[in-house]
N, C-alpha and C positions, 0 to 999 in steps of 0.2 A: 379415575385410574391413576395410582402411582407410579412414577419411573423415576427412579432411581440414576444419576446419572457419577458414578466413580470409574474407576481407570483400576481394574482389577491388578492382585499382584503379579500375575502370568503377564499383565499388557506392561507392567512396571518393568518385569525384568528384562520385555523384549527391549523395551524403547533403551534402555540400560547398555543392553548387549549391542544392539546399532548404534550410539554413538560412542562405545568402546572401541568397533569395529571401524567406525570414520575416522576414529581420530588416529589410528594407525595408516591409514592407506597416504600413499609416498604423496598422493597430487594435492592434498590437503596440509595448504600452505599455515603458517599461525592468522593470516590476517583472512584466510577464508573463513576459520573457524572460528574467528571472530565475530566475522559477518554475522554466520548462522547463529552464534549465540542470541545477540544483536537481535536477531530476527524473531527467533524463539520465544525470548525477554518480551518482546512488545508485543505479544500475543497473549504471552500466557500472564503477564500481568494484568488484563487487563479481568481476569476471573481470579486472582488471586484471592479476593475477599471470599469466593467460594469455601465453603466447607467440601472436606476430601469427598463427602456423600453429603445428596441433598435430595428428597424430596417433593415435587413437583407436579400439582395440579396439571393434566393432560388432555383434558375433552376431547376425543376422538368422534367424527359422524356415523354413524352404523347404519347400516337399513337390510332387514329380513329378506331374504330371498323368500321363495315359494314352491313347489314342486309339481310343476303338473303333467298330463297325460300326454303320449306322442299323438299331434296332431289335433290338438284341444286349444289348439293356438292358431290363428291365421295373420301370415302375415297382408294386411290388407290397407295397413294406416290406418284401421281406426280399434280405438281400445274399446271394442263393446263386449268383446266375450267375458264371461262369469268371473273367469280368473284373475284378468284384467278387476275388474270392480272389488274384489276383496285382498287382493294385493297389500303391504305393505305400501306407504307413499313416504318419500322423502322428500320435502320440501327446505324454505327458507335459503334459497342461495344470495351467495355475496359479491357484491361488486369488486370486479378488481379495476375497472374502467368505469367511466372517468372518476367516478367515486371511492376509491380505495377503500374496501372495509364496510360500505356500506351497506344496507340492503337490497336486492335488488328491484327496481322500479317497476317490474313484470314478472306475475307468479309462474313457477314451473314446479311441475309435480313431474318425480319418477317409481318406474314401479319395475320391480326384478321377480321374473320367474326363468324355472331348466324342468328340463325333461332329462332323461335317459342319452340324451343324445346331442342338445342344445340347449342356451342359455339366450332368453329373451330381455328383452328390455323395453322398456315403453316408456316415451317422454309427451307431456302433455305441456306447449310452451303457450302458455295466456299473452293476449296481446289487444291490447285497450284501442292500438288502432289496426287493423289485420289487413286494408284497406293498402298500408305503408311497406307489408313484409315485401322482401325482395326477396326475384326469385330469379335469378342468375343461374343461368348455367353453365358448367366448365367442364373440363376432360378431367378422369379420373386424376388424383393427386395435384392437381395444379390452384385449388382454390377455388372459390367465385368469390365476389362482391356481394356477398348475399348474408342473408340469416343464417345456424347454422346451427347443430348440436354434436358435440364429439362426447363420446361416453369410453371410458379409459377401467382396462384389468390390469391390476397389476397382481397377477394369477397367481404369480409365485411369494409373493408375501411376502416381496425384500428390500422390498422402500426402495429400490435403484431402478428397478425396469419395469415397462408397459405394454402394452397393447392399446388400438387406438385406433377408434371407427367413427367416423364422421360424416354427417348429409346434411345437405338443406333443405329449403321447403321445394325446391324446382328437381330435387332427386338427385342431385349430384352430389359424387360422393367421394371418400377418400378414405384410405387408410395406412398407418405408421407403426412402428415400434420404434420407441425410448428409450434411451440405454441411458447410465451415470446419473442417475436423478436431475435430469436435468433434461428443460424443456428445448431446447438448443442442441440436443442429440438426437435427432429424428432420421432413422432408416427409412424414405418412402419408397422404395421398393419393393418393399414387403405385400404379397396381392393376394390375400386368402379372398377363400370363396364364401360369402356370406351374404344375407338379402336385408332388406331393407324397404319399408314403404313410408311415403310420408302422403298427408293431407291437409288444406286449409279447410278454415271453416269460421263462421263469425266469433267466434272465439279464441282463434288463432293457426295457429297448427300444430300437429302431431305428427310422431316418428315412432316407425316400429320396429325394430330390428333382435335381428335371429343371428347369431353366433356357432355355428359348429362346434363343439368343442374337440373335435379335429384339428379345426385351425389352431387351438390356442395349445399351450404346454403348461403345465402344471403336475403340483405334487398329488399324488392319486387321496391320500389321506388329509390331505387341506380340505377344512370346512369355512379356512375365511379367505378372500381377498382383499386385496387395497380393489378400492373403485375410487370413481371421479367422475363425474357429468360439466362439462361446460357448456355455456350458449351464447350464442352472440346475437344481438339485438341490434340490426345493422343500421335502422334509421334513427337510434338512439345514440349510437356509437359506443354501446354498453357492452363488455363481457362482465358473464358473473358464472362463478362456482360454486355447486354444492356443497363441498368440502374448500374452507377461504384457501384462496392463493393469492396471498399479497405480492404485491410490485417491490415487497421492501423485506419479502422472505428469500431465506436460503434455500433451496432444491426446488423438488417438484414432484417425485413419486412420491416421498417420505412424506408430502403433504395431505396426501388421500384419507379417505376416509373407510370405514369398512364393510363387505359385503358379508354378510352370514346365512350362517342355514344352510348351505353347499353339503348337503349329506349326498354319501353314498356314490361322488361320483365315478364313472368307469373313462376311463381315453378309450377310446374306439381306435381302429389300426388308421395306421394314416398311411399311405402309398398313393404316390403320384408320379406318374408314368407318360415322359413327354417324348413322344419320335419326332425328326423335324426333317425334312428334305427341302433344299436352297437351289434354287438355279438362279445364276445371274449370268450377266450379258452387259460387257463393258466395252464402250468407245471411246478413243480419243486419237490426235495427234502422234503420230508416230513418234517414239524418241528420238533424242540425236545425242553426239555426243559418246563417251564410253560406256555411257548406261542405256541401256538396250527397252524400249517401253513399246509394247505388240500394238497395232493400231487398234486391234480387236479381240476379247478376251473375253471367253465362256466357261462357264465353270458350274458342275453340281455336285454338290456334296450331302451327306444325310450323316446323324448323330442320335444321339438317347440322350434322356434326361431322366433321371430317378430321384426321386426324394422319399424315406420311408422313417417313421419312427420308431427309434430301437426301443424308447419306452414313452410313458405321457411326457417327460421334459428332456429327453435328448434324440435327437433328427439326423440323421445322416442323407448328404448330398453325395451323387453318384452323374457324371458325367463324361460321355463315351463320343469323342473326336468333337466335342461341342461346338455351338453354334456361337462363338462370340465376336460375331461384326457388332460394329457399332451402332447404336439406336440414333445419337447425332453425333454430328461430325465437328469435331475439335476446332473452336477459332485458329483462324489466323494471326499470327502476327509477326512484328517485328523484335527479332531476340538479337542486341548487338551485345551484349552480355559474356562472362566468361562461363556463366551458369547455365543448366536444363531450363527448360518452362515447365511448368506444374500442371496438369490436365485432371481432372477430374474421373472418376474410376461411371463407364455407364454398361458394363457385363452385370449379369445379372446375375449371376451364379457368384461372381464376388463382390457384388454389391449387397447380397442379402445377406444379413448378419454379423456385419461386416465394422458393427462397433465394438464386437467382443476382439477382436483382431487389432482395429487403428487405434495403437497407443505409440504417444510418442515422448522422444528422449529430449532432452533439451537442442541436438544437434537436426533434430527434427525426425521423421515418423518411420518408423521399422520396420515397417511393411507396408510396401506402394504395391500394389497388386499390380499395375499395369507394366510390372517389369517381366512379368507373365506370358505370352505370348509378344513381347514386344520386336521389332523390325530387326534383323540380325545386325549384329554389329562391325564382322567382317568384310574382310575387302580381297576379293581376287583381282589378279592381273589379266587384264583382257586380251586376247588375241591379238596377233597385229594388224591395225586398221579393222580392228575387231571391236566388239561391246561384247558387255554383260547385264544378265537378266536379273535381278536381285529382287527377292522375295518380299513381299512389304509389311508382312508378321510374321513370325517364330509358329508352327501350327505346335497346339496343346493337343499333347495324344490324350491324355485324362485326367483328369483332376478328383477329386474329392474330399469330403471336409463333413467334421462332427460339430454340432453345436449345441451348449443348454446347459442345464443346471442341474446337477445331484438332487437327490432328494436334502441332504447336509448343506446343500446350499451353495456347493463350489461351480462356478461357474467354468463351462469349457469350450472350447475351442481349438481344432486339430485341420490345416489343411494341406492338402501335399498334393503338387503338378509336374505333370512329366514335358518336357517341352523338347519334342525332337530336332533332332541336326540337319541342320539349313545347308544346300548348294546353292551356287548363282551357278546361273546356268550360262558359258563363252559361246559367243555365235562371232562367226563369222563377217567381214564386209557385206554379205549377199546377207545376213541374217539366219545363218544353218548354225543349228547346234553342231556344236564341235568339243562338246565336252562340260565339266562342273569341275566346282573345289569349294572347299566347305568352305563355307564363313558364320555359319552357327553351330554353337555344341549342342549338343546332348547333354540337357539340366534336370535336377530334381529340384523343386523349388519345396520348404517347408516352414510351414510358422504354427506356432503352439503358444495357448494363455490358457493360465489358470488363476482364479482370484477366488478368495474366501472371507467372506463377509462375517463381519464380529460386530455385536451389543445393537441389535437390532437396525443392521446396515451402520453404524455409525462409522463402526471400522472395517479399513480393507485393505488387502494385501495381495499383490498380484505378481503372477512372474510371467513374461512371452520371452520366447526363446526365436529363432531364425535361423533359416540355412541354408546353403545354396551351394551345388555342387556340380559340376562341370567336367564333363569328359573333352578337354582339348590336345588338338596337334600343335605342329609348330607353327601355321599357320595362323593361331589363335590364342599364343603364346603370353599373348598382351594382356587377357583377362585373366583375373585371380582363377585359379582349380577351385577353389573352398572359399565362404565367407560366414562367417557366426557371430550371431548376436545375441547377447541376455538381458533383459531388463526386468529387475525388482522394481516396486512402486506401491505406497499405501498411504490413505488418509487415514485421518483421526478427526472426527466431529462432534461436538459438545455442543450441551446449554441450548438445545433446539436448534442444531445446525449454526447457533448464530455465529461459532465461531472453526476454522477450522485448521489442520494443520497438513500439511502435502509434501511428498519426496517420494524421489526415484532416482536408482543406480545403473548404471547400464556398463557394459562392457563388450568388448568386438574385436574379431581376431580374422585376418585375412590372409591367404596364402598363396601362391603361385610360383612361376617366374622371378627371377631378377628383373625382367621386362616389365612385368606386371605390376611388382610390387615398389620397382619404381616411378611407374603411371600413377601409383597412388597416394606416394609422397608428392608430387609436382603437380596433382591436380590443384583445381583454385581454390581449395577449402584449407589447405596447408601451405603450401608453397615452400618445403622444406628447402631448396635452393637459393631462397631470398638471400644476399649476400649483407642483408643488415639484421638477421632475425639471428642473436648470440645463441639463442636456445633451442635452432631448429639445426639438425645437420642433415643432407641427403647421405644416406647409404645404399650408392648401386648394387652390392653384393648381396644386400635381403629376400630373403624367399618369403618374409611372413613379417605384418606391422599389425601390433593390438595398441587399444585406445580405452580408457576409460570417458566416461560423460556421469554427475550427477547435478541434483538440484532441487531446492527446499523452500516452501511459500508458507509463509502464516499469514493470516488473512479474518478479517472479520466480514462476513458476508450477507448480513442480515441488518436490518434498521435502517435509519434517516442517513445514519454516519459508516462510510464502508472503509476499510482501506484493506491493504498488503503490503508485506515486504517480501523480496523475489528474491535470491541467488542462486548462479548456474554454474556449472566450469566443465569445459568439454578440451581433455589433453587433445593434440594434433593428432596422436596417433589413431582417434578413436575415426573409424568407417563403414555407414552401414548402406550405400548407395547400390548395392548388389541388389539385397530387395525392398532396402525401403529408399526414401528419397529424404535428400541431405540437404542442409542448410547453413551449416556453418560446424567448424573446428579450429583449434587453439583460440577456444574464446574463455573469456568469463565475463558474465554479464549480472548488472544487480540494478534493480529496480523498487522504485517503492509507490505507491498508487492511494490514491485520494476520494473520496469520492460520497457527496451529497445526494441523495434523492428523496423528493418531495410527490408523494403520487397523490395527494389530495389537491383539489383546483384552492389554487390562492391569485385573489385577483383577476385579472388577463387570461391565465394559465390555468390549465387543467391537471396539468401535469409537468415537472423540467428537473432536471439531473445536471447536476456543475460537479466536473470532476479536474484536479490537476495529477501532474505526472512528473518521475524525475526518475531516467535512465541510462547506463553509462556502458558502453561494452571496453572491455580491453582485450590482449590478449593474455596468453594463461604468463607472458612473463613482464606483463603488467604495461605494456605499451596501449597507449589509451586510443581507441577508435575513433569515439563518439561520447558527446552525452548531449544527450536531447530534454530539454526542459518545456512542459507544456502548461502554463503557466493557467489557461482559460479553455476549458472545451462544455460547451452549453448546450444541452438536448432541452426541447421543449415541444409541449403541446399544447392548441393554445383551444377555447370552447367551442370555436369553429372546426374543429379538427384537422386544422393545416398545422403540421409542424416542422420545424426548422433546426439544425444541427448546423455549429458556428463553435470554429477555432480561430480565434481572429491571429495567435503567434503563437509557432514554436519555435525555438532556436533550438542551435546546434553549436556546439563549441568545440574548436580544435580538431576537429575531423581527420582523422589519420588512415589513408587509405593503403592497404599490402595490397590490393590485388588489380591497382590501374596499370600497371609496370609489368604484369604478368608475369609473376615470377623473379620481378627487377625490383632494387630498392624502395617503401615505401615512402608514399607523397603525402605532406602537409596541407587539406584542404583548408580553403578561408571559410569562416562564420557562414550557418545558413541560415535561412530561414524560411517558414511553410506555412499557410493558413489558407483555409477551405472554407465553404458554408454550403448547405442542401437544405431546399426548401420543397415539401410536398404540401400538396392541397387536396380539398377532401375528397377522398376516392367515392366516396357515393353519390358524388353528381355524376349530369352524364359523361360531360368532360372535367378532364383534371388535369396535372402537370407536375413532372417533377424538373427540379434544375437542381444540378452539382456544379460548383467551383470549384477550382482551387489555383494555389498561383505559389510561386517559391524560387529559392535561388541562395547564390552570395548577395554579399549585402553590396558588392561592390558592381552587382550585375555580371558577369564576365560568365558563369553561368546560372541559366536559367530554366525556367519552363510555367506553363498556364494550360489548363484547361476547361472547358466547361462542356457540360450535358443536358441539353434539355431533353424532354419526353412529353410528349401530349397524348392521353388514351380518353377515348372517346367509346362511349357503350350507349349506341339506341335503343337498342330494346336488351329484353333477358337474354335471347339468344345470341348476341352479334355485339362483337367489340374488334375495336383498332388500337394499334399504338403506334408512332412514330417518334424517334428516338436517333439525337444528333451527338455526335462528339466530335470537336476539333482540339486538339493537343500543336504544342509548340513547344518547342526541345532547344534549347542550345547549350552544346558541353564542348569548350575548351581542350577537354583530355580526354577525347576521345581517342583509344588504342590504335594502333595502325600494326606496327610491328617490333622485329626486335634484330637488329643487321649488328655485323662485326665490322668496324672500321675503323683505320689508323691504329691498328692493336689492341681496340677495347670494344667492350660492347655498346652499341648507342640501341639507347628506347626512342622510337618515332610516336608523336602524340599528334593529333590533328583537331582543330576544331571543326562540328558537327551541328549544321544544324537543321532541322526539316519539321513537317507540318503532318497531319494526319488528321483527316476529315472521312466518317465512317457513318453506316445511316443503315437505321435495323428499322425494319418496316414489318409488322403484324396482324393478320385477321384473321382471326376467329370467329365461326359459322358454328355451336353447337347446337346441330339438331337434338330434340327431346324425343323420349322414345315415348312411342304413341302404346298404349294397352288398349285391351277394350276393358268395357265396366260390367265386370266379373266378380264373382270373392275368391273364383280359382289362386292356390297361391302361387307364388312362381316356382318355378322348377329350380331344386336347388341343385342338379350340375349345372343352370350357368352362373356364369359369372358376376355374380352381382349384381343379378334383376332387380326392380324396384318400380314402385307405381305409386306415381302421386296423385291426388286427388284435388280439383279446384272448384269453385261454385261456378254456375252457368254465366256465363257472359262477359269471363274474363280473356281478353285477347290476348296472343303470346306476346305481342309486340312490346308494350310499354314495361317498363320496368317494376312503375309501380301504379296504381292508379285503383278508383274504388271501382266498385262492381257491387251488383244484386245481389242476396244468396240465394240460393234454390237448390234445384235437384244437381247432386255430382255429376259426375261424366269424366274420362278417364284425361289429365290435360300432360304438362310436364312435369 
């Protein structure tokens, strides 16, 4: 198959018309746009020698679907029915591990059949010693240590996204959706309902699994998909793929191969319909203090969940007073920082789908979901010799959200929450209500992406929008009424991904108060009051501050030899902390990246990657922060399968710090310096161990710090594992903040040195029981959840992990 790979004259004139468009905008200095030439230059020269059109041999994997009768199929783990034997078979998969490219060392055969209703698959993995499979088991999504096959739809045919179901030979199982072609993008919240059976046998094992096509989204008139089958060969330490995915290619969907014969298919309705009723029942120590905490607190609440699809590829979410406590509960720690801490999103309703949403600006991500229902942020005045009750989340009255793809291929996503107005509630000395006063508004929360994919996923273009709108009194004065945010954003990928080009424009507009919108000049990301920043001025009289942020990478990301060149520049004014979570402003930062990988074993080594570094931030009116030079960073893996990660130095030169003074003139730090190492060892014994380092400082000592972490996990048998897992940190900093006093007629900054220790200790057991079947061909019931029956030969005990045994007659095991 030919493909043609040119840059037609529509993509000609766009790219034309964007940097017409740059080179007019105020923030774009001449030595920025230098930069990006610069940047440009070292990309695109390096296909220069290209013809405008070229050409190119493409060998794509294919394998035949099948069509058979509802209920002509059982799912039982073993391929004996008629269907099964005359199947199409794909074979010859390739090593991506330890053998890069190779063949791989263990046959596996697949075979694809659908019905009316569902799409089967059947994987037959040969194993020379079966005696060795490992058959680990784990709770859904968390992985085992074990053997494994994950079989991947990429339904919609756009080389960017997946689908992705996976089991082992012990029946545990898991499944994902992939977004950005890229294997590093994994939604695993994602929990469709679908079966699976696996069995050993002196030949190895087998997997059989049934797909609804409920679960999945797709174009109704699509006859092909991307597919992909990988396996993991746990006592070889081998993965391999049917369609190659090299260590040393770009993407990941665009890599698949293709499923055909998909005639005639129908999407069935999909409606899902979740009621829930909560009672809880909390104790503790009574409060003390002006915040008011009940010693004893009961509470029931009930909600609706709806999920229904408006067609085969777009879904709409519907949620009524929802249930979003928390699944785990947020570390602890210590934040002496002028910054948030960053937590991780674990609601379910916004964690599913939730990569068509998280894009981010250079000043960091535009939509934090957890700003969602988060803790109110006002403050009433308590009683006298009085407290106050304060709320410990914002409650979400409703939410709802569209997601999926056109049949044209544009991909969507729309979600909007209504988050009601919060009182604390004044009690009395004796503890009697005596009244409320708001400290939460009344918010719409909204964020919207659209992106459309050109020249068979190569290119893309994407816009998310943001918004967030607040009914406040004067009590609440402080927060913005309004905040908006746009970001444009699109790649360009040639020449088999090997090479690529990346940019994105953002802008933000805030609004409120004089109060407010002076909060948002003097937070720590501006510090527009800095008395030595010529380019920053506070203006107490503004009701409204907008910002722009862009930034552009060319990069070659495929081969032995990788690199990039980065630049960012994000003006002061730009703010998008309303609902996404921020990271930096008045910066510009440019970076350029190195980087060897070798994934065939040479010597000692199976595998090792040597990459350097050299990154510099300023701010936008050219005051230098930072530049960090990483001269050595060493990943390796060696034939034993212990690997090791080793930065023996990085410096840091001239460190210029705005924000230790908070808000006070910036400070000249001295030269630093950092280097780490982490060594693991081979997870398939029964014990194993990881250890991290690291250690850093001035060079003069005056400040410091060291840590280290070990871990030792231990697994006796398939069922049952431990881990225990140490960390001790040591800290000493000089300039540690204190405060900031008026004396003798000037301002003085008070700095303190700080120094302290922290010793921490995460202890783990896991007990997966297997679920017992009897030995039946009944198949499972497909409303639950993810039944599955594995199958082992007689005389294999749960205990050991791995060990030989007799064959003989089956019987129903884990």
């Amino acid at each position: 198959m030919n493909r043609v790979i040119t840059l037609s004259g529509q993509a000609q004139n766009s790219v034309t018309k964007t940097f017409s468009i740059l080179s007019h905008l105020r923030f774009l200095t001449p030595n920025s746009l230098a930069f990006i030439v610069l940047i440009i230059s070292a990309v695109f020269c390096q296909t220069s020698s290209l013809r405008a059109q070229e050409s190119e041999q493409n060998s794509v994997r294919s394998l035949q679907a099948s069509k058979v009768a509802l209920g002509e199929v059982k799912i039982d783990g073993h391929l004996n029915e008629r269907p099964w034997q005359q199947a199409a078979i794909a074979t010859g998969f390739t090593q991506r591990d330890p053998k890069d490219g190779s063949p791989a060392t263990e046959k596996t055969e697949v075979r694809v059949l659908y019905s009316d209703d569902a799409i089967y698959v059947g994987v037959r993995a040969f194993d020379s010693e079966p005696r060795l499979i490992s058959r680990e088991i784990a709770r859904r999504d968390e992985g085992a240590q074990s053997d494994e096959i994950v079989i991947y739809f990429d339904s919609y045919h756009d080389r960017r996204n997946c689908f992705a179901f996976a089991v082992t030979p012990g029946g545990s199982y898991s499944d994902a959706t992939f977004f950005g072609d890229s294997d590093d993008n994994a939604d695993l919240s994602w929990d469709p309902v679908w079966q699976v059976a696996t069995s050993i046998d002196s030949l190895g094992w087998t997997a059989e699994f049934r797909i609804p096509f409920s679960q999945l989204r797709f174009e109704k008139d699509r006859k092909k998909w991307g597919f992909q089958v990988s396996r993991d060969i746990y006592h070889k330490a081998e993965e391999v793929y049917w369609s190659p995915y090299s260590k040393e290619a770009s993407g990941f969907v665009s890599l698949f191969g293709v499923l055909e014969g998909l005639d005639d298919l129908e999407a069935p309705t999909r409606l899902e319909i979740r009621p829930y009723t909560v009672a809880s029942s909390r104790k503790r120590p009574e409060g003390t203090g002006i915040f008011y905490a009940p010693s004893k607190v009961t509470d029931m609440n009930v909600g609706l969940d709806v999920k229904y699809g408006l067609t085969s590829n777009l879904t709409v979410d519907l949620t009524i007073n929802p249930d979003f406590g928390q699944v785990e509960a947020d570390p602890s720690e210590i934040n002496l920082t002028a910054f948030e801490s960053f937590f991780s999103e674990k609601r379910r309703f916004f964690v599913e789908g939730s990569g068509l949403f998280n894009k981010s600006s250079p000043a960091g991500r535009i939509f934090y979901s957890r700003r969602i229902g988060r803790r109110p942020r006002g403050f009433a005045s308590p009683p006298s010799g009085g407290t106050i009750e304060i709320p410990e989340a914002s409650t979400i009255i409703s939410a709802a959200k569209i997601t999926g793809k056109t049949a044209g291929g544009m991909g969507i996503g729309i979600l909007s929450a209504l988050n009601a107005s919060e009182s604390g509630t004044l009690r009395d000395s004796l503890g009697n209500n005596v009244g409320s006063e708001k400290i939460g508004p009344f918010t719409h929360y909204f964020a919207g992406r659209i992106e459309q994919e050109f020249n068979q996923g190569n290119n893309l273009v994407g816009l998310s929008v943001t918004a967030v709108n607040r009914s406040l009194n004067d009590n609440l004065s402080f927060m913005p009424s309004a905040a908006y945010v746009g970001l444009a954003d699109g790649v360009h990928r040639w020449q088999k991904n090997k090479y690529a080009f990346r940019w994105s424009l953002a802008a933000s507009n805030v609004r409120g108060s004089r109060e407010a919108i002076t909060n948002v000049q003097v937070s720590p990301f501006r510090y527009y009051q800095r008395p030595d920043a010529d380019h920053l001025e506070l203006d107490t009289t503004r009701t409204s501050l907008s910002g722009s942020s862009f930034s552009v990478r060319g990069a070659k990301e495929s081969g032995n030899w990788q690199y990039y060149g980065y630049y960012e520049r994000t003006s002061p004014g730009f703010e998008i902390n309303d609902m996404g979570f921020q990271i930096n402003a008045d910066m510009q930062f440019a970076e350029t990246f190195l980087k060897y990988i070798q994934s065939k074993p040479r010597g000692i080594l199976r595998s090792f990657r040597y990459d350097l570094g050299l990154n510099t931030g300023l701010t936008t009116a050219g005051e230098n922060r930072w530049t960090w030079f990483r001269p050595v960073h060493f990943v390796a893996t060696f034939h034993n399968n212990w690997t090791v990660d080793f930065n023996p130095m990085a410096i840091q030169w001239q460190p210029l710090s705005i924000g230790k003074l908070r808000g006070g003139p910036a400070l000249r730090n001295d030269m630093w310096h950092n280097s780490f190492i982490g060594i693991n060892s081979d997870t398939r014994k029964r014990v194993s161990f990881d250890l991290g380092s690291n250690i850093g400082g001035n060079f003069d000592n005056r400040e410091s710090f060291y840590n280290i972490s070990p871990t030792v996990i231990i697994r006796p048998s398939a069922i049952l594992n431990a881990s225990l897992g140490l960390s001790y940190s040591w800290v000493r900093d000089p300039i540690q903040w204190v405060g900031k006093f008026d004396a003798l007629g000037s301002t003085r900054y008070v700095l303190a040195e700080i120094e302290y220790q922290q010793l921490r200790m995460t202890m783990r057991v896991n007990w997966n029981l297997p679920r017992q079947m009897a030995d039946h061909d009944s198949a499972a019931s497909p409303a639950q959840n993810l039944p599955h029956r594995s199958y082992r030969p007689a005389g294999v005990d749960l205990w050991p992990i791995r060990g030989p045994w007799n064959t003989g007659a089956r019987h129903a095991g884990s």
